[in-house]
C-alpha positions as CSV (number, residue, x, y, z in Angstrom):
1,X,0.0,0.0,0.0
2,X,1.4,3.4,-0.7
3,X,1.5,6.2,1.4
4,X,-0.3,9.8,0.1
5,X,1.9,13.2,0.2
6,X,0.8,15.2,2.9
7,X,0.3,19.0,2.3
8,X,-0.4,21.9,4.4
9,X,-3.7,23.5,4.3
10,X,-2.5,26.4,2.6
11,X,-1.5,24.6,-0.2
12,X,-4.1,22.8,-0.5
13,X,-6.5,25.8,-0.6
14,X,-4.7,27.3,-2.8
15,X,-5.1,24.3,-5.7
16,X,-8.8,24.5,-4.8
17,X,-9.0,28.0,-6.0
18,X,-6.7,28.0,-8.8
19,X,-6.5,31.7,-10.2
20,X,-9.5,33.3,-8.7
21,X,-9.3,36.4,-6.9
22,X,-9.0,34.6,-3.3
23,X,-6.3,32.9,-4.4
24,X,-4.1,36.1,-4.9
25,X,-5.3,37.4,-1.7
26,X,-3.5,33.8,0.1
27,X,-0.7,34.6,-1.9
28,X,-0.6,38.2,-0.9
29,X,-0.8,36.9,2.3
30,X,1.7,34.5,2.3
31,X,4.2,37.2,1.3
32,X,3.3,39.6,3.3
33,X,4.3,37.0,6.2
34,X,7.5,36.1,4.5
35,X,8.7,39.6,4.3
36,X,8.2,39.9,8.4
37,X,9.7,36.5,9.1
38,X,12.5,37.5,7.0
39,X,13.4,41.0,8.0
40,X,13.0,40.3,11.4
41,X,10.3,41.5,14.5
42,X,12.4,45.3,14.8
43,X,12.2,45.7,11.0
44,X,8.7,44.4,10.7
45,X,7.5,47.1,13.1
46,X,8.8,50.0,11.0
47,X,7.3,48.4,7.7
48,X,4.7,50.9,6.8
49,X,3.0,49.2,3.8
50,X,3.5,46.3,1.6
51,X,1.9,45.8,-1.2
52,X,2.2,42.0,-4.2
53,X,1.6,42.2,-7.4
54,X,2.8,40.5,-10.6
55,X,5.6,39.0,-8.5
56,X,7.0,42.6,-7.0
57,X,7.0,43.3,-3.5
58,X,6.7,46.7,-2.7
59,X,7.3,48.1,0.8
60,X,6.9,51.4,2.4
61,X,9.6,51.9,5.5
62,X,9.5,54.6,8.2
63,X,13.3,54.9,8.5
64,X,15.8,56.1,5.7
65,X,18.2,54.7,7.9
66,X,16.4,51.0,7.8
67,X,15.7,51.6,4.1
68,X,18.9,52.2,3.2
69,X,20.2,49.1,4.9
70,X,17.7,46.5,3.2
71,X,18.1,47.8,-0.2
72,X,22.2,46.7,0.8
73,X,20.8,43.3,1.9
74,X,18.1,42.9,-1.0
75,X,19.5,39.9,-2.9
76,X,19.4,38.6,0.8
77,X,16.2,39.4,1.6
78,X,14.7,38.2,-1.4
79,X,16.2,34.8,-1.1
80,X,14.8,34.3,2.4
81,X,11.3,35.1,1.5
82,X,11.2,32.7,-1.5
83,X,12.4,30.2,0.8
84,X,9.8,30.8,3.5
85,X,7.4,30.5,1.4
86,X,9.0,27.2,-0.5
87,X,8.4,29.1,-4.0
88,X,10.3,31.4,-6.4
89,X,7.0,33.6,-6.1
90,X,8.9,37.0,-5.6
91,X,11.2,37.9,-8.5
92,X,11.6,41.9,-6.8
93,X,11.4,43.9,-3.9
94,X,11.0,47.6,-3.9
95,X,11.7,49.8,-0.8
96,X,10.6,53.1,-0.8
């Protein structure tokens, strides 16, 4: 007998819906807590807004001193929220 592949309920919701319009609001989700995990609890705080679309992450900081510091760890950055979320889902990031 052979065992099924278990997935996460997230993932599993998200095949249910395919490409409707709940399925971008998981995804933006899902980013959304990728981007906090990865910048850290201190960084997170001062993250004004973040906005998903078309595979850019945009984010609005309340520091230049904090902005300036992410767009020097970017590549970084980028590569721990694709891993977080187990998908090459963000190809950008955007800090204003």
């Amino acid at each position: 007998m052979e065992r099924k592949k278990f997935s996460t309920l997230g993932d599993a919701l998200e095949r249910y819906l395919g490409d409707s319009p709940l399925a971008d609001g998981m995804r933006y989700a899902r980013v959304c807590e990728a981007w906090d995990t990865a910048v850290g609890d201190a960084i997170a705080h001062v993250t004004l807004a973040k906005e998903f679309e078309a595979g850019v992450l945009r984010v609005r900081m309340s520091s230049s001193v904090v902005r300036m510091q992410l767009e020097m760890n970017k590549p970084e950055i980028l590569a721990r929220i694709n891993e977080a979320l187990g998908d090459n889902l963000v190809k950008s990031i955007i800090i204003r």
